[in-house]
SETIDO-973540 format. One line per field, with one value per atom (N, C-alpha, C): residue in one letter; chain; z, y, x. Coordinates in steps of 0.02 Angstrom, whole numbers, plus 50000, padded with zeros to 5 digits. Example, Ala and Ser with C-alpha at 12.3 -4.5 7.8 and 13.67 -1.06 7.14 Angstrom:
% residues 2
type c(a | a | a | s | s | s)
mol c(A | A | A | A | A | A)
w c(50390 | 50390 | 50390 | 50354 | 50357 | 50394)
v c(49716 | 49775 | 49835 | 49888 | 49947 | 50002)
u c(50660 | 50615 | 50660 | 50642 | 50684 | 50645)
***
This chain:
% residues 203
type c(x | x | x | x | x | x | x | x | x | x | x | x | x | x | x | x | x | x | x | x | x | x | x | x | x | x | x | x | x | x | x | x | x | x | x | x | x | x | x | x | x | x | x | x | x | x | x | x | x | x | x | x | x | x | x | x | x | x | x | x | x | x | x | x | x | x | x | x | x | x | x | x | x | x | x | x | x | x | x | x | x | x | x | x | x | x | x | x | x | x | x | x | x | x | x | x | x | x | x | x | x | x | x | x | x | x | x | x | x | x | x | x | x | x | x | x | x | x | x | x | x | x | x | x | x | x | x | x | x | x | x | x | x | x | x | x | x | x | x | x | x | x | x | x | x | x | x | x | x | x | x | x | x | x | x | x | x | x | x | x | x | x | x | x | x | x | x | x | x | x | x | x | x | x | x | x | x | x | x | x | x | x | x | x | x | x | x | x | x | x | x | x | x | x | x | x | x | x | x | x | x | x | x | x | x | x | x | x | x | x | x | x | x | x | x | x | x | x | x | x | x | x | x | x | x | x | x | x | x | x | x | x | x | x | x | x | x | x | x | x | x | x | x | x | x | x | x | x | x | x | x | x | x | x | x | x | x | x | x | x | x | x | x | x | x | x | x | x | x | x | x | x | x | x | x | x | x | x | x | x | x | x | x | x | x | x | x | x | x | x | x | x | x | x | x | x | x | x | x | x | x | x | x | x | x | x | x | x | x | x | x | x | x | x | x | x | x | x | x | x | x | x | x | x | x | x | x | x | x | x | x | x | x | x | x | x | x | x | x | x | x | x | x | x | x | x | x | x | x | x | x | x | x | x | x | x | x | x | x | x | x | x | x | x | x | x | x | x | x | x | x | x | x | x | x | x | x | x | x | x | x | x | x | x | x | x | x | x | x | x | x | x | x | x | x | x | x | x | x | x | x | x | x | x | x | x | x | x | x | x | x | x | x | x | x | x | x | x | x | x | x | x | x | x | x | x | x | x | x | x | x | x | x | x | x | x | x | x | x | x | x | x | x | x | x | x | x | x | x | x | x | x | x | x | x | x | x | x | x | x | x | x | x | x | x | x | x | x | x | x | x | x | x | x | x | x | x | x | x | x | x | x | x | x | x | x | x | x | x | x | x | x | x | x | x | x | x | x | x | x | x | x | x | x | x | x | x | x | x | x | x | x | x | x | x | x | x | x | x | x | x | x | x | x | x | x | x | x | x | x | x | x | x | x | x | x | x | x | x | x | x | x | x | x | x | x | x | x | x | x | x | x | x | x | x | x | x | x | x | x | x | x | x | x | x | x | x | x | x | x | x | x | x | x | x | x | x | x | x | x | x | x | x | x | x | x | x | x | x | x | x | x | x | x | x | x | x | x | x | x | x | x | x | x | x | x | x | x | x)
mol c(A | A | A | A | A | A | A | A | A | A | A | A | A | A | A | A | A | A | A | A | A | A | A | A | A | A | A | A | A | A | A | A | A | A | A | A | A | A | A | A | A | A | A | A | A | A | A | A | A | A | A | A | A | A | A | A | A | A | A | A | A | A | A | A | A | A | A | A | A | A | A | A | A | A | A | A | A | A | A | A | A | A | A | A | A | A | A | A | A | A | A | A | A | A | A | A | A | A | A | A | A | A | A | A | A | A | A | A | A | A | A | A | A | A | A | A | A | A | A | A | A | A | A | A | A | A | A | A | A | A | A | A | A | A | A | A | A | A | A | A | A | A | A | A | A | A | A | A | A | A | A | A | A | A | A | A | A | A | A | A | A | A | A | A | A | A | A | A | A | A | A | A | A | A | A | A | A | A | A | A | A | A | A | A | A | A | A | A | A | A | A | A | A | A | A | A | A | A | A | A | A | A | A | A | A | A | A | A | A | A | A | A | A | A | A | A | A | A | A | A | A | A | A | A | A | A | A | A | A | A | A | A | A | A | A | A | A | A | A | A | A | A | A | A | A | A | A | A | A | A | A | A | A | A | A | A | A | A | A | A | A | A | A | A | A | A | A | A | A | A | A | A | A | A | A | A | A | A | A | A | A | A | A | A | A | A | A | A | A | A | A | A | A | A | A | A | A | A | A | A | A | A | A | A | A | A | A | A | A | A | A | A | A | A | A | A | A | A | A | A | A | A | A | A | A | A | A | A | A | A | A | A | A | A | A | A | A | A | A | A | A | A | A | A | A | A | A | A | A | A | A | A | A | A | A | A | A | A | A | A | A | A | A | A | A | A | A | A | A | A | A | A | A | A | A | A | A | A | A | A | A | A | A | A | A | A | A | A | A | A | A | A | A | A | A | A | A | A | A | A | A | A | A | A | A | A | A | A | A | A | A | A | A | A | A | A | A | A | A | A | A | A | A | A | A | A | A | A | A | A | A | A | A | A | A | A | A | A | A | A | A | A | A | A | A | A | A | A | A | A | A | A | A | A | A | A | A | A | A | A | A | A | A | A | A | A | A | A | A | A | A | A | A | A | A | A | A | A | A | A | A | A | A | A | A | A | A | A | A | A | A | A | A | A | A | A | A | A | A | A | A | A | A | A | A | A | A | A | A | A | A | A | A | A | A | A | A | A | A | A | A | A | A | A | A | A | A | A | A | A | A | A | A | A | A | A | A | A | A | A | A | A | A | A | A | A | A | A | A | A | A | A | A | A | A | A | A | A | A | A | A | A | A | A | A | A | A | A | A | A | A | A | A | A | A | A | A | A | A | A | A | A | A | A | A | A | A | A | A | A | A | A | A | A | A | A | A | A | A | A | A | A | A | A | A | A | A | A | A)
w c(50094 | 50023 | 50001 | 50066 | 50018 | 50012 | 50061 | 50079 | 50009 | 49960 | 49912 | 49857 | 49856 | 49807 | 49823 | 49906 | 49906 | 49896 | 49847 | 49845 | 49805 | 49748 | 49687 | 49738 | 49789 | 49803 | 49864 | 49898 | 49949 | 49954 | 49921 | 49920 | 49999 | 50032 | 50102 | 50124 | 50121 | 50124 | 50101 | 50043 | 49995 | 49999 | 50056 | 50080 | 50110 | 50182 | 50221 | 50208 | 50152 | 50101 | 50074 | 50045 | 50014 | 50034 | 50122 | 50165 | 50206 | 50221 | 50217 | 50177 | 50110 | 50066 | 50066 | 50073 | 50079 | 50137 | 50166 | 50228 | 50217 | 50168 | 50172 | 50177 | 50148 | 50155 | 50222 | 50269 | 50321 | 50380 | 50375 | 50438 | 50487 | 50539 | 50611 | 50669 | 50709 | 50758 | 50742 | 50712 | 50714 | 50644 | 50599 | 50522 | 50570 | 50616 | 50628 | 50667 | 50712 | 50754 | 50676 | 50645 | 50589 | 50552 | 50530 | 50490 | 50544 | 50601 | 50634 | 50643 | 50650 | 50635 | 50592 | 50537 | 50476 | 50464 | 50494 | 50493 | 50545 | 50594 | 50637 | 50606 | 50557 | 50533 | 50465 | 50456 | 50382 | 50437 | 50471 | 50521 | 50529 | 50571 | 50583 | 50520 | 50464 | 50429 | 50360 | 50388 | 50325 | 50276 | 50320 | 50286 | 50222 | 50232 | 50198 | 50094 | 50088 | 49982 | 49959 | 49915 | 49843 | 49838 | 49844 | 49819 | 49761 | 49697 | 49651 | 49618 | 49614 | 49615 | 49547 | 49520 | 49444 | 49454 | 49411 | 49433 | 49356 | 49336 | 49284 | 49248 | 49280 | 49274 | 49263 | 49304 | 49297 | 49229 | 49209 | 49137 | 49091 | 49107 | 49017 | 49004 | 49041 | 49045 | 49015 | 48952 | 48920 | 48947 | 49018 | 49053 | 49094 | 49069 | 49122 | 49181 | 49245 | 49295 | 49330 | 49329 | 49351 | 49422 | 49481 | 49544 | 49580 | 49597 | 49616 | 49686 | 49724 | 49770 | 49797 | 49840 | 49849 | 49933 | 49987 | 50026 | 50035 | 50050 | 50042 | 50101 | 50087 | 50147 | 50198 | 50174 | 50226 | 50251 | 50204 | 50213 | 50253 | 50287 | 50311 | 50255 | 50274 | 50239 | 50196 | 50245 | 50209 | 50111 | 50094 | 50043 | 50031 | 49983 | 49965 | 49944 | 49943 | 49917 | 49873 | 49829 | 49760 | 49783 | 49773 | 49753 | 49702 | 49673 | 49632 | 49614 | 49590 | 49583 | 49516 | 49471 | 49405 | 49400 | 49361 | 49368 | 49296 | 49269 | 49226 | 49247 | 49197 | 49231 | 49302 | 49351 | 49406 | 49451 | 49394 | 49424 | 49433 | 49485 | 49505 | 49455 | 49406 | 49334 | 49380 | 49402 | 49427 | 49484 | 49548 | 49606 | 49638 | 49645 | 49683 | 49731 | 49775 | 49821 | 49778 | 49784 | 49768 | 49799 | 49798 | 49844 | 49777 | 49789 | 49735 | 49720 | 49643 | 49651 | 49670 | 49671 | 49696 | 49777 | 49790 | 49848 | 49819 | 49795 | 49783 | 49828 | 49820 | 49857 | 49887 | 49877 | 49906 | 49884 | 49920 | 49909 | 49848 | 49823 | 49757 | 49702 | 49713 | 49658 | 49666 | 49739 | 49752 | 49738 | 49720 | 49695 | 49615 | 49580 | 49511 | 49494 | 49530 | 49493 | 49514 | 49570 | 49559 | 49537 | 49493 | 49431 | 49386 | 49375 | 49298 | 49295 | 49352 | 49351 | 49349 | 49370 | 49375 | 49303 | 49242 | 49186 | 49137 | 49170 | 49136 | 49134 | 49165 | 49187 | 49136 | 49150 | 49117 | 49042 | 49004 | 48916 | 48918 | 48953 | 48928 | 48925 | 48978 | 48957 | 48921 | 48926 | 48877 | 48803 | 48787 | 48713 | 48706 | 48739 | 48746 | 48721 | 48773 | 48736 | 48678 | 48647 | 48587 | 48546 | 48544 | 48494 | 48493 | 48546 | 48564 | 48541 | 48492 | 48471 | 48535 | 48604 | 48657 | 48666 | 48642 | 48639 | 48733 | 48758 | 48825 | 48807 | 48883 | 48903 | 48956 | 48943 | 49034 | 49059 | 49122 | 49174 | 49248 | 49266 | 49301 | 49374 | 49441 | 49491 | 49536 | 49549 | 49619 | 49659 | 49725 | 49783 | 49776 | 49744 | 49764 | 49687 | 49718 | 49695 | 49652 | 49672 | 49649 | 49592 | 49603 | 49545 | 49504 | 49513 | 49445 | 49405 | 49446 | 49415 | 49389 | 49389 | 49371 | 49312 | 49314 | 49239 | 49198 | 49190 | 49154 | 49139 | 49127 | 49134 | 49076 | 49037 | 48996 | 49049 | 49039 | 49062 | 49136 | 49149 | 49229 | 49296 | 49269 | 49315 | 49384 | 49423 | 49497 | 49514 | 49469 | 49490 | 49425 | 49409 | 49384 | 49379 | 49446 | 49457 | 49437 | 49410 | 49414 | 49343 | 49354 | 49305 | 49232 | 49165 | 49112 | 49100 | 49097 | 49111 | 49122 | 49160 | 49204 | 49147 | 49117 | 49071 | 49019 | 49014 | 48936 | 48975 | 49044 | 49042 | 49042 | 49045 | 49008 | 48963 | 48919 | 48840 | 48851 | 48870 | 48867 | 48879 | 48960 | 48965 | 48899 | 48882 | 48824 | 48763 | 48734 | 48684 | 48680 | 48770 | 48793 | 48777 | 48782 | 48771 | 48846 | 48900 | 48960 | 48971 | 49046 | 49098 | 49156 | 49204 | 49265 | 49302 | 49357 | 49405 | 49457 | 49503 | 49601 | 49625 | 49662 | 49713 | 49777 | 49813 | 49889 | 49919 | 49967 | 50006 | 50035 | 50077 | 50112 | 50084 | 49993 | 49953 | 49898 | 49930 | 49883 | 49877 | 49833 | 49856 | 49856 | 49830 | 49820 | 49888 | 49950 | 50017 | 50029 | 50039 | 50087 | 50073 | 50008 | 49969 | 49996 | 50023 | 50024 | 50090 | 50140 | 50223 | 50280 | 50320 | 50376 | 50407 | 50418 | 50456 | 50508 | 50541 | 50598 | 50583 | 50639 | 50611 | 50593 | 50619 | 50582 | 50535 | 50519 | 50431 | 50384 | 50403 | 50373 | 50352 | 50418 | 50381 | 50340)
v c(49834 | 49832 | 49766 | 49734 | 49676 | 49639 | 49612 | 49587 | 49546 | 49609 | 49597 | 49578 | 49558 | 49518 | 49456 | 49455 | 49361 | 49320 | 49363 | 49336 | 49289 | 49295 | 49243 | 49185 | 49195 | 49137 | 49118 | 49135 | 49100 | 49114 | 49066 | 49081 | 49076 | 49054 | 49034 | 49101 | 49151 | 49228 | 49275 | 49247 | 49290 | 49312 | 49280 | 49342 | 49375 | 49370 | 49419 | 49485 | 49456 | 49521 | 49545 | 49524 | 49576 | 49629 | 49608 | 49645 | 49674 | 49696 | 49712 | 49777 | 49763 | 49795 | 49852 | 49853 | 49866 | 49959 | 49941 | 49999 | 50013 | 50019 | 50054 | 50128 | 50153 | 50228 | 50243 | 50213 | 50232 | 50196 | 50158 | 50085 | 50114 | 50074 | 50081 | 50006 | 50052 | 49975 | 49914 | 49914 | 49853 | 49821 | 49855 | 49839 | 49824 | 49850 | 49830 | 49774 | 49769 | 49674 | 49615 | 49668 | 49601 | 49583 | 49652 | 49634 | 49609 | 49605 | 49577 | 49494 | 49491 | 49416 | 49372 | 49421 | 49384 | 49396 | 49425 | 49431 | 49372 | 49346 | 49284 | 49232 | 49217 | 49150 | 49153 | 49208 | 49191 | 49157 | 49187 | 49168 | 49090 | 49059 | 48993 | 48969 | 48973 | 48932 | 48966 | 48974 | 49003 | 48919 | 48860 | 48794 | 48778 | 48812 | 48788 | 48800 | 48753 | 48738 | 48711 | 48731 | 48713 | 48626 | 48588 | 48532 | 48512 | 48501 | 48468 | 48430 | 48378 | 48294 | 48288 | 48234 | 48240 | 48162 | 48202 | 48128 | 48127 | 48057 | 48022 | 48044 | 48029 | 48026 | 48097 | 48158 | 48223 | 48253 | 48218 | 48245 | 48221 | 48170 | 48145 | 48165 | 48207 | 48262 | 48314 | 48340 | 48397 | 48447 | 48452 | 48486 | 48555 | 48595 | 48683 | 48673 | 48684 | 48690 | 48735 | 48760 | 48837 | 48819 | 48815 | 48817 | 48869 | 48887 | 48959 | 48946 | 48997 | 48981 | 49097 | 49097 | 49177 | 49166 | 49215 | 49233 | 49311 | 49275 | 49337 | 49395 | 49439 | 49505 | 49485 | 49468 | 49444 | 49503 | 49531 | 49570 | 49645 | 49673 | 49745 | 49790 | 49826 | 49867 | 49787 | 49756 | 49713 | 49686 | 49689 | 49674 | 49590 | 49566 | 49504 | 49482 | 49426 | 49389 | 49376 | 49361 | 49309 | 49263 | 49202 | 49161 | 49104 | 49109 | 49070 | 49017 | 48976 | 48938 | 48908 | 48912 | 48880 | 48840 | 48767 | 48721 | 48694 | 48661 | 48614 | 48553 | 48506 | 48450 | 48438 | 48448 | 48470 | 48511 | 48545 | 48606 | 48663 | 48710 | 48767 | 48845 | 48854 | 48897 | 48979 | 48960 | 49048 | 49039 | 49106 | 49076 | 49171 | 49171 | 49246 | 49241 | 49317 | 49307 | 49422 | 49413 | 49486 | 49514 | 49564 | 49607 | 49611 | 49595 | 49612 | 49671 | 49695 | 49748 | 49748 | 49809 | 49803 | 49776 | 49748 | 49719 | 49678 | 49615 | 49544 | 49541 | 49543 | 49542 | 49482 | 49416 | 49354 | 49317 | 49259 | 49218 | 49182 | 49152 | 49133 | 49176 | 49249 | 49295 | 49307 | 49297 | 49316 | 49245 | 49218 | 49148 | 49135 | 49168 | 49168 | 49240 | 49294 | 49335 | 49312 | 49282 | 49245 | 49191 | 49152 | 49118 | 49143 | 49186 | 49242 | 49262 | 49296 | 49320 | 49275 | 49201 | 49152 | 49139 | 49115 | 49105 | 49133 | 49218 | 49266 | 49282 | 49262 | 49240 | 49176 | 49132 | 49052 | 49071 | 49123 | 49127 | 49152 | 49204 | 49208 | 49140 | 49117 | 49044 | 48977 | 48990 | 48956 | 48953 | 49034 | 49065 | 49040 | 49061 | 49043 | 48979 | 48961 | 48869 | 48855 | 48863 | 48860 | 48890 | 48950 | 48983 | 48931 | 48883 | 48834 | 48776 | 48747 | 48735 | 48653 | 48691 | 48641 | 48604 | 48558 | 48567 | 48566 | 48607 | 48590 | 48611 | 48582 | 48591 | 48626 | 48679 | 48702 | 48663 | 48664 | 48649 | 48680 | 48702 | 48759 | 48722 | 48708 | 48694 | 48751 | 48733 | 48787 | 48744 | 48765 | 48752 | 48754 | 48804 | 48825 | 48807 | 48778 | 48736 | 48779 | 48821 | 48900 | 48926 | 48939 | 48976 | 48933 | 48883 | 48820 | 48819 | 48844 | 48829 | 48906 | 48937 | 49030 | 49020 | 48985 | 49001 | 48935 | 48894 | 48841 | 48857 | 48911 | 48950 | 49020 | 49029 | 49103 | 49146 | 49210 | 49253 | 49280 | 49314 | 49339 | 49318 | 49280 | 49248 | 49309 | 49274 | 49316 | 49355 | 49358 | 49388 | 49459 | 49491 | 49552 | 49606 | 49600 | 49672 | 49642 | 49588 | 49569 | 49603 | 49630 | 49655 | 49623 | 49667 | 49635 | 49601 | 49626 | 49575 | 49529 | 49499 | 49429 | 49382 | 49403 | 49357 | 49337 | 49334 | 49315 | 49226 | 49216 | 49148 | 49108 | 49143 | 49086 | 49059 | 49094 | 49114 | 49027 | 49041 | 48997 | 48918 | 48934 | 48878 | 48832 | 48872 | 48832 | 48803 | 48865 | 48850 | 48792 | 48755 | 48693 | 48724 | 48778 | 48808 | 48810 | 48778 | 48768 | 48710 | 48686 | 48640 | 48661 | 48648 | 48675 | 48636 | 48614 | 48534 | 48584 | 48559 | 48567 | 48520 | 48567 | 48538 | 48538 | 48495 | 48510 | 48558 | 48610 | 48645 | 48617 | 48565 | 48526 | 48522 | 48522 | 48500 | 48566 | 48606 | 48661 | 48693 | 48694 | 48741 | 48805 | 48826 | 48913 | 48945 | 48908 | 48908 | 48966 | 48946 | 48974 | 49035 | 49049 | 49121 | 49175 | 49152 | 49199 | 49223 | 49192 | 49227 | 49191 | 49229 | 49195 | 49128 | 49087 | 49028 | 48991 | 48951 | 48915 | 48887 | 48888 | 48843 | 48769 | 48732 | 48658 | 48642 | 48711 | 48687 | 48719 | 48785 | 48813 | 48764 | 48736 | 48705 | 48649)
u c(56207 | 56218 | 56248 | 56285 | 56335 | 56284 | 56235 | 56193 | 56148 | 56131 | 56082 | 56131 | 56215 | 56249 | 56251 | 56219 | 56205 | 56160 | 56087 | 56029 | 56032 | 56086 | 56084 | 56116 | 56182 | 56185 | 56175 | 56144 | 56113 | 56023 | 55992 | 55921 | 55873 | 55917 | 55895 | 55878 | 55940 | 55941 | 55896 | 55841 | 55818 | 55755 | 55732 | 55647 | 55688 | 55725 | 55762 | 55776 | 55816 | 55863 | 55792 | 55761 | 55703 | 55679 | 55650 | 55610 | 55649 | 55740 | 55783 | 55800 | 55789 | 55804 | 55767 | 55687 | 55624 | 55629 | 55666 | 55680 | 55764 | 55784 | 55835 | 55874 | 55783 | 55798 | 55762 | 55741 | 55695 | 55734 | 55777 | 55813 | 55793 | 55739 | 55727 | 55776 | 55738 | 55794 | 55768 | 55718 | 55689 | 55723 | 55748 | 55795 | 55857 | 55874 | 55953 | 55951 | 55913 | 55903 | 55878 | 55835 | 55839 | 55915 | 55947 | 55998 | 56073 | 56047 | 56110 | 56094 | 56027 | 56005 | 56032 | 56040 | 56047 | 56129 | 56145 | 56231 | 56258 | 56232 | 56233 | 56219 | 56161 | 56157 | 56208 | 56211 | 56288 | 56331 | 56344 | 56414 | 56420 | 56341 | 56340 | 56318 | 56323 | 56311 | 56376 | 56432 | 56486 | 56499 | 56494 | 56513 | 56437 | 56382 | 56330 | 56363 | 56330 | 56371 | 56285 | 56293 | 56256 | 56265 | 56232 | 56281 | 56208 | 56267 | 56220 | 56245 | 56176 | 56178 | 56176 | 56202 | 56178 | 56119 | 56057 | 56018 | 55976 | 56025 | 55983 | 55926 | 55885 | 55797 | 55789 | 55810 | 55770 | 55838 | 55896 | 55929 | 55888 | 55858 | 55823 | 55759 | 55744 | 55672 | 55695 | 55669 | 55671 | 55623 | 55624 | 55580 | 55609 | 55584 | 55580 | 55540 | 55556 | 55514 | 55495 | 55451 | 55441 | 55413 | 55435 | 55388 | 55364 | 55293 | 55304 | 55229 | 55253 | 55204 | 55204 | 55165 | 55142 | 55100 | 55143 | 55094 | 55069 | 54999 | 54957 | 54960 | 54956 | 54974 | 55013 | 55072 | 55124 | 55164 | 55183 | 55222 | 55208 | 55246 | 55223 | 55186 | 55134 | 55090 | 55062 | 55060 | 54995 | 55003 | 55075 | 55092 | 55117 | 55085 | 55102 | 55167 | 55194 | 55268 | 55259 | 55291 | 55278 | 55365 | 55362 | 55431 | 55434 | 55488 | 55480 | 55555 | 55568 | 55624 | 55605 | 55664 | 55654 | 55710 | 55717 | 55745 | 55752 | 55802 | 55820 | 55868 | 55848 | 55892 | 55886 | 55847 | 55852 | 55895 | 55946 | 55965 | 55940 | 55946 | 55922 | 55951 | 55891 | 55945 | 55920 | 55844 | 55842 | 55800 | 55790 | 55767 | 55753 | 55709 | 55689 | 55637 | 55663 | 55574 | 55576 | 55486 | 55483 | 55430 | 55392 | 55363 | 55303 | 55245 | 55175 | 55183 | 55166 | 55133 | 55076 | 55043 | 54966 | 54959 | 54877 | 54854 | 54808 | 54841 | 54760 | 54746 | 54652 | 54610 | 54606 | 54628 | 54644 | 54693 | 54709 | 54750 | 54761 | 54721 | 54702 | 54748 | 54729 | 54737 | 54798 | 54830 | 54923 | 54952 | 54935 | 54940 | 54968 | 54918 | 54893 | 54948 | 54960 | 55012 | 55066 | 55087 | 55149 | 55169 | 55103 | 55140 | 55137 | 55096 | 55117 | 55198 | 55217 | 55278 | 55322 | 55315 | 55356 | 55359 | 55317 | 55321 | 55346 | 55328 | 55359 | 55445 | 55466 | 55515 | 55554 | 55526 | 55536 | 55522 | 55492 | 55479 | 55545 | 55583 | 55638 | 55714 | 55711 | 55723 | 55724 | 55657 | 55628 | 55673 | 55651 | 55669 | 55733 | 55788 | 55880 | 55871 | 55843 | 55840 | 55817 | 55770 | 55762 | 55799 | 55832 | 55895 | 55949 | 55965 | 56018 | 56010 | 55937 | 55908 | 55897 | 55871 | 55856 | 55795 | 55770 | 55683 | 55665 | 55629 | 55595 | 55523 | 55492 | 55437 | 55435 | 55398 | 55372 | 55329 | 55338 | 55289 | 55298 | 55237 | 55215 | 55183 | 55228 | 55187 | 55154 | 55128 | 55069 | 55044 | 55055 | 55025 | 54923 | 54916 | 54853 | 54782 | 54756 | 54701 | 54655 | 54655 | 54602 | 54635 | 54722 | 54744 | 54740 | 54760 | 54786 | 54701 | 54636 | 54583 | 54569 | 54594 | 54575 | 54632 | 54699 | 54727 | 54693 | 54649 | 54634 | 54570 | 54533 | 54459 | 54491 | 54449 | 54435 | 54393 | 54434 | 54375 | 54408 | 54381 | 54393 | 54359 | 54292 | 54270 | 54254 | 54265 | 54253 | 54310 | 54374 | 54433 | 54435 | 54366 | 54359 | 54377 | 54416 | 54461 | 54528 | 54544 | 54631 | 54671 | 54699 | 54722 | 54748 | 54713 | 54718 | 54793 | 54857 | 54927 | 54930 | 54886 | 54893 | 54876 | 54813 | 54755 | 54817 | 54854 | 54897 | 54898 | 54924 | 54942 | 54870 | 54805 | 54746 | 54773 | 54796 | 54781 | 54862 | 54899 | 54957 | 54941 | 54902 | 54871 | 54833 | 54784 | 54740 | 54798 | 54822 | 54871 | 54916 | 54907 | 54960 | 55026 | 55043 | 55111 | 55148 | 55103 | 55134 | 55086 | 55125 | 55076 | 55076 | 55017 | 55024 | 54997 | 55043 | 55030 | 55018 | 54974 | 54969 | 55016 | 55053 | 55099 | 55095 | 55110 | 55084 | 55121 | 55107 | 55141 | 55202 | 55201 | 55266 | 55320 | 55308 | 55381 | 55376 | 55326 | 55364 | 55419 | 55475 | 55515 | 55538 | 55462 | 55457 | 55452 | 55418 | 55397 | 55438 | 55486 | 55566 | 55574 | 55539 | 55557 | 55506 | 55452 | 55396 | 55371 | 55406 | 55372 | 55428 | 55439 | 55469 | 55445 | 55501 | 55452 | 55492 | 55467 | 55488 | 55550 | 55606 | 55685 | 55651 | 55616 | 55626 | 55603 | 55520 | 55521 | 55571 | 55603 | 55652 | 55723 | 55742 | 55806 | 55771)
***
C-alpha cells in the first residue's frame, strides 16, 4: 500500500508499482520476489533526488509537453502500457504509467490511445493555464510513426474497430489546437513508464 504513495515521487518506481498493484487481491510468490525487488532498489537508491535545473531556453517556451510512448501486450494477460510525462518550462508537472483498457489490435493503435490519454490529461492543464491567464502551446511527442500518421488523417482508416473516444484528437490535430512531433525511442522519456527493461538502459 505505501508503495503506490511513491508513484508521484519516484517515477522510476511507476510501471513496478502498477503491475504490483494489479495482483493485490490475488499476491502469488511471484508478487512477493517482485515486491521485495523493489523494496531493495528503494534501499540502494534512498540518496536518489529530483534535481531541477533551471534552463533558460526551455522557460522562454510557452510550451506544454506531452511525451507519451505505449507497449503493446506487455503486460500479463497480454494487456498494453500506456506512459506518459508532461512537462513545462522543462519541469516535470505530471508523469504516469497505466494499464489499456481494452486489447489494441497493434502497436500503432497502443500507441495512438496512449496519446489520447496523454492529451487528455494535458486539456486539463492546459485549461488552469489559461484561467491564470498563461498563454501555452501543446505539443505532443510519439515514438511511433504510424500513430503520429492515424491522428493527422480523418476517418478510421484501417483502425475501424478503434473506438469512437479516441477520434476527438483527429479533430484537435486539424483544428492545430495541438502539435505532434516523432520522437526517437532512445530519448523518450515516457520509455521507463511502460515495460521492464535492462539496468543500463534503465538507469
Amino acid at each position: 500500500g505505501r508503495l503506490l504513495w511513491m508513484k508521484a515521487a519516484r517515477p522510476d518506481l511507476a510501471y513496478a508499482i502498477k503491475e504490483l498493484s494489479r495482483e493485490v487481491q490475488k499476491p502469488t510468490l511471484c508478487s512477493e520476489v517482485a515486491l521485495k525487488r523493489c523494496l531493495r532498489y528503494l534501499s540502494t537508491t534512498r540518496t536518489y533526488v529530483f534535481e531541477l535545473k533551471y534552463d533558460p531556453q526551455a522557460t522562454a517556451l510557452e510550451v506544454l509537453q506531452v511525451i507519451v510512448d505505449a507497449a503493446w501486450a506487455s503486460s500479463e494477460g497480454r494487456r498494453s502500457t500506456s506512459g506518459m510525462v508532461m512537462k513545462r518550462h522543462g519541469f516535470p508537472v505530471m508523469m504516469w504509467s497505466r494499464t489499456q483498457p481494452g486489447y489494441p489490435l497493434s502497436s500503432a493503435e497502443a500507441e495512438y490511445v496512449a496519446m489520447t490519454s496523454g492529451v487528455t490529461d494535458a486539456k486539463l492543464v492546459e485549461g488552469m493555464l489559461k484561467e491564470m491567464h498563461e498563454p501555452t502551446e501543446m505539443v505532443v511527442h510519439c515514438d511511433s510513426s504510424a500513430a503520429i500518421a492515424f491522428s493527422r488523417r480523418q476517418g478510421l482508416g484501417k483502425m475501424g474497430h478503434i473506438e469512437l473516444r479516441h477520434l476527438w484528437l483527429q479533430d484537435e490535430v486539424k483544428q492545430k489546437r495541438i502539435k505532434i512531433q516523432y520522437l526517437p525511442s532512445e530519448v523518450n522519456l515516457a520509455d521507463v513508464l511502460t515495460k521492464a527493461m535492462a539496468a543500463p538502459r534503465f538507469q
